[in-house]
C-alpha positions in Angstrom: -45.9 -51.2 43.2 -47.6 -51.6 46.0 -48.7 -49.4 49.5 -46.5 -51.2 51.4 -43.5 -51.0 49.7 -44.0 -47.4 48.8 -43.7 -46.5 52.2 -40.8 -48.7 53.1 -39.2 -46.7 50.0 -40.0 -43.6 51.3 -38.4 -44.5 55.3 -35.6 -45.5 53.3 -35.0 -42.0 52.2 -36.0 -41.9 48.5 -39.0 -41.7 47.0 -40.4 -43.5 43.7 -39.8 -40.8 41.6 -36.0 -40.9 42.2 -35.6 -44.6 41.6 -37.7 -44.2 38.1 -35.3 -41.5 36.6 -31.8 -43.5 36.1 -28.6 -41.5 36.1 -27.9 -42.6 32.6 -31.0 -40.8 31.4 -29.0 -37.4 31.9 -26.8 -37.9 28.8 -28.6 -37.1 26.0 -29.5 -34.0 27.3 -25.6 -33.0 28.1 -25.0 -34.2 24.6 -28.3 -31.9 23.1 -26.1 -29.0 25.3 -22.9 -30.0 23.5 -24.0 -30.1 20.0 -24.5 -26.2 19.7 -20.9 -25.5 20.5 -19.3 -27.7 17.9 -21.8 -26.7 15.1 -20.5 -23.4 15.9 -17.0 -24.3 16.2 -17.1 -26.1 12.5 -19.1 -23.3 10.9 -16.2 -21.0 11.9 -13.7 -22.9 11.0 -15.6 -23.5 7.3 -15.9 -19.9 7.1 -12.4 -19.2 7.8 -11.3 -21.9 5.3 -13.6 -20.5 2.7 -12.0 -16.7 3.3 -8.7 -18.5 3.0 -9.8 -20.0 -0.3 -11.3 -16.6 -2.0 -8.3 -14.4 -0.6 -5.4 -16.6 -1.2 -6.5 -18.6 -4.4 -7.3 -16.1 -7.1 -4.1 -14.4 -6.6 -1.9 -17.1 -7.0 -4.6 -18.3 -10.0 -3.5 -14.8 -11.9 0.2 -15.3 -10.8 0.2 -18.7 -12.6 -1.7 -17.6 -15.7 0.9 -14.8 -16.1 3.6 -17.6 -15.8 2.2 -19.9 -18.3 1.6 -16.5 -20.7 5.0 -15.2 -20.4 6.7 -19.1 -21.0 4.7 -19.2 -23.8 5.8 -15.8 -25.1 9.2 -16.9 -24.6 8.5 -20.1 -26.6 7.5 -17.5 -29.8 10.5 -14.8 -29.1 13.3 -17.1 -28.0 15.2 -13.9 -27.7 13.0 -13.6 -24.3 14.1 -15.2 -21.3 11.7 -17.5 -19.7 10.2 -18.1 -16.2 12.9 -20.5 -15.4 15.7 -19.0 -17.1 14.9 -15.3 -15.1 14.6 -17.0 -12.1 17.7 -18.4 -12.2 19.5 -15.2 -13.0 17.5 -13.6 -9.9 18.8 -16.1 -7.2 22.1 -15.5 -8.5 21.7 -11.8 -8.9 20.6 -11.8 -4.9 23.0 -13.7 -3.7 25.2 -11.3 -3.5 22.8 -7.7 -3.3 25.7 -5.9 -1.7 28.8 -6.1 -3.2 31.1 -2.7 -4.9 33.8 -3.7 -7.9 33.8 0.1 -8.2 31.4 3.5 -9.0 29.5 2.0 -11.7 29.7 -1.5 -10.6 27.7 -2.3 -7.6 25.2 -4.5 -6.4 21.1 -4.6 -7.0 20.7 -3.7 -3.3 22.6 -0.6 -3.2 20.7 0.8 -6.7 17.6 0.3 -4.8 18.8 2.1 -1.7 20.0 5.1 -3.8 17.1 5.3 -6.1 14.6 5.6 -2.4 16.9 7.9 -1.4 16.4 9.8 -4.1 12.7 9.7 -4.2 11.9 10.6 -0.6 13.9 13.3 -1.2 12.0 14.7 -4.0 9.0 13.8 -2.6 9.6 15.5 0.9 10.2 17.8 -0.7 6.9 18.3 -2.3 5.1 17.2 1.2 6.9 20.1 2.9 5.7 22.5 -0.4 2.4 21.2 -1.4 0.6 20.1 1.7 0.6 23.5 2.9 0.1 25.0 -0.5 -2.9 22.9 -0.8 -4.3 24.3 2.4 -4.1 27.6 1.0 -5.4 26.8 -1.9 -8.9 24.9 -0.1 -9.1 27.8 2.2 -9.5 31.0 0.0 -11.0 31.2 -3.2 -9.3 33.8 -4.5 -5.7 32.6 -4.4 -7.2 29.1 -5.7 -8.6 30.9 -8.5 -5.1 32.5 -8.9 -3.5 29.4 -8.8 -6.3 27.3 -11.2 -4.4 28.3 -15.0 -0.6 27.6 -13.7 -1.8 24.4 -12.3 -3.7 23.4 -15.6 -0.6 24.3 -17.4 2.1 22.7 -15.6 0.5 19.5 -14.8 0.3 17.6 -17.8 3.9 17.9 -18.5 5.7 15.7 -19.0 7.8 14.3 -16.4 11.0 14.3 -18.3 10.4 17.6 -19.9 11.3 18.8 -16.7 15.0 17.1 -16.7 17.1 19.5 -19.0 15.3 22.0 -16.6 17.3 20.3 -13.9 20.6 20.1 -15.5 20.7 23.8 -16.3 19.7 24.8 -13.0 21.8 22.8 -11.3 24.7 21.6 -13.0 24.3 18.2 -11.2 22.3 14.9 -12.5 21.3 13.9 -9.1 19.9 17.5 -8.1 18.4 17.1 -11.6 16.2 13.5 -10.8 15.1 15.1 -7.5 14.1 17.8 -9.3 12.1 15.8 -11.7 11.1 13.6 -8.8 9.5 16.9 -6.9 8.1 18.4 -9.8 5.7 15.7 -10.7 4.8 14.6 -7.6 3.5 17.6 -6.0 0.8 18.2 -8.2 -1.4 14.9 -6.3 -0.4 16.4 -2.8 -1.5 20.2 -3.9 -4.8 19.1 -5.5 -6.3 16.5 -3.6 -5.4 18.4 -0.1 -7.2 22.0 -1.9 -9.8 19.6 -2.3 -9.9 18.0 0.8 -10.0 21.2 2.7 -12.6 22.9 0.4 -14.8 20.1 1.0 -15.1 20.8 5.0 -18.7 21.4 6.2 -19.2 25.1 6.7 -21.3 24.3 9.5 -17.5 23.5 11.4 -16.5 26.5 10.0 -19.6 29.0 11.0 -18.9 27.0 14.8 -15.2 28.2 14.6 -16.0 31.7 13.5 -18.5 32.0 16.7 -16.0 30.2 19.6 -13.5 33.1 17.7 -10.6 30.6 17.1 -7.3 31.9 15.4 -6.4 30.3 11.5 -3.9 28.6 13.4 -6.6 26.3 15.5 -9.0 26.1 12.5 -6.5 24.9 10.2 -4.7 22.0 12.5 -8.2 21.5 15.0 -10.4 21.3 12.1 -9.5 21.1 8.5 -6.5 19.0 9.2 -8.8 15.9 10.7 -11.6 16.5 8.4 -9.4 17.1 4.9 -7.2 13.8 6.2 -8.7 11.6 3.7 -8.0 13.2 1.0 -4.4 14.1 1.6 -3.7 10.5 2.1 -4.9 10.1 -1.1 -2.7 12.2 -2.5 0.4 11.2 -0.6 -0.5 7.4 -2.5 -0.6 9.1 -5.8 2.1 11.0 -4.9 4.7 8.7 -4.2 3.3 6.3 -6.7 4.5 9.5 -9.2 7.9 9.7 -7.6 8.5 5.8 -8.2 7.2 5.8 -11.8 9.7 8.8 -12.6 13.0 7.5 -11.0 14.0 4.5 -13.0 13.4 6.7 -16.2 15.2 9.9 -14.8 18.1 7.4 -13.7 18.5 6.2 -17.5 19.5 9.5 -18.5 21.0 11.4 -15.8 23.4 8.1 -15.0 25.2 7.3 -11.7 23.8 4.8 -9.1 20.2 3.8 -8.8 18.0 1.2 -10.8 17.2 3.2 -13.8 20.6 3.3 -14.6 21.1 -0.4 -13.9 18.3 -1.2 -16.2 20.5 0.8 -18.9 23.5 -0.3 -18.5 22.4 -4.3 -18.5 20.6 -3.2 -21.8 23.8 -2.2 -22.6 25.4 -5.6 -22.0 22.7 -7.2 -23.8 21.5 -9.5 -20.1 18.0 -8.8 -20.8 17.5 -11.5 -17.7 18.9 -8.7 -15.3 16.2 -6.2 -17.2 13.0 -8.6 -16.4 14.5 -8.6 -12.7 14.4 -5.3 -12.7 10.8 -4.5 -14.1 10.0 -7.2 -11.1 11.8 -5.3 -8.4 10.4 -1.6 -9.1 7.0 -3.4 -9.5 7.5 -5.3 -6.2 9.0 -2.0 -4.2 6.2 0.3 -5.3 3.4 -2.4 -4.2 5.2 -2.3 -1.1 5.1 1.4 -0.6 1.4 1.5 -1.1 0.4 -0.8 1.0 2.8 1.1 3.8 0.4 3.9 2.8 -2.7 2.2 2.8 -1.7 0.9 6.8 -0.4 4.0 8.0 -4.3 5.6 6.3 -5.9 2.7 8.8 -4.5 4.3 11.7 -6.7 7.2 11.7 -9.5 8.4 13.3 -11.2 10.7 10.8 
């Protein structure tokens, strides 16, 4: 390019440099700028996929395993109902949850109902009794060491062992299953709360001691927060207790709730209604924990 026309260029109002660089030259670099973004976009979404994958697919792997297992069972013991067969029975069965043909004739939903009533009884119970006790217990050493042999010797008891207790106490067969209900589940709540409180740093407590704060404000400012964990734990053993006791407390003492439904299909021979059953107490005590395990995520420890 010559002199002359470089300076008629640069009259004009542009300059060489300008008229060199074409607009369209521009676009690979916007596209270099765009690339970065939808890597990232598809390596998210691949690693959401893949968490999909590993939390969705082994459970429903297991589920099916148990399925073929238990049709295959019921291949062997024909006197077993199958998959299919259960199933069937179950949609039927809770169709109609509600409905009353009389006192011992009464739907699946209202043996459920009464058999959680019964249980959070008994284990309020126990909360109200062994949360507290357990505090004790975790704060002084002597009363825990007081405590230590009656513990040891009541615990392992047998649930039921408890039940003729009940009845000759009471008089009742529902005061009786709360009773059973409340005596093995407040042995979690008492020893993991001791535990929890003994475990608090004495470093809080030597800090305490010098601000001079009452046994009130130590207990509820200090060793509540701190010992939190651990009572929690004991609340989901706890309750897991109270549901395992129930259905076989029920099958005794009689009345309304799904132990007694269990026994009285046994009696009628629809071992359908029995699988259902196994399914349902299995089914509400998963859901119970995991209430547990989201009200434990809501604290600050």
């Amino acid at each position: 390019m010559s002199a002359n026309v470089i300076a008629l260029k640069v009259e004009e109002g542009t300059t060489p440099q300008m008229e060199a660089l074409p607009q369209a030259t521009m676009l690979p670099q916007q596209e270099e700028e765009g690339r970065p973004f939808a890597s990232e976009k598809l390596a998210s979404f691949l690693e959401a996929t893949r968490s999909f994958v590993l939390t969705v697919v082994p459970p429903l792997m297991g589920l099916g395993v148990f399925v073929l297992i238990w049709a295959w069972i019921s291949q062997v013991a024909p006197a077993l109902p199958g998959p299919a067969k259960t199933w069937d029975s179950a949609v039927q069965l809770f169709s109609n949850p509600f409905y009353r043909n009389g006192p011992n004739d009464q739907g699946i939903g209202w043996n459920i109902l009464n058999s959680l009533q019964r249980v959070a009884i008994g284990f309020g119970m126990a909360a109200i009794l062994g949360i507290p006790l357990g505090f004790v217990l975790g704060r002084f050493k002597f009363v825990n060491d007081m405590a230590a042999p009656i513990i040891s010797l009541l615990r392992p008891v047998s649930p039921l062992a408890w039940l003729p207790i009940g009845l000759l106490v009471f008089k009742a067969a529902n005061p009786a299953a709360i009773w059973v209900i409340f005596i093995s589940s407040i042995w979690p709540l008492v020893i993991n709360t001791a535990m929890g409180v003994s475990k608090v740093p004495q470093d809080y407590l030597n800090v305490a001691r010098v601000l001079n704060l009452s046994e009130w404000k130590i207990a509820t400012k200090i060793m509540l927060p701190a010992a939190m964990p651990y009572i929690l734990t004991g609340v989901r053993l706890s309750i897991g207790v109270a549901w395992l006791v129930i259905v076989a407390a029920e099958m005794l003492t009689g009345g309304v709730g799904l132990g007694f439904w269990v026994w009285d299909e046994w009696n009628n021979l629809n071992v359908e209604h029995i699988l259902i059953a196994i399914f349902v107490v299995g089914i509400v005590g998963l859901l119970l924990e995991q209430a547990l395990l989201l009200i434990a995520k809501r604290f600050n420890y």
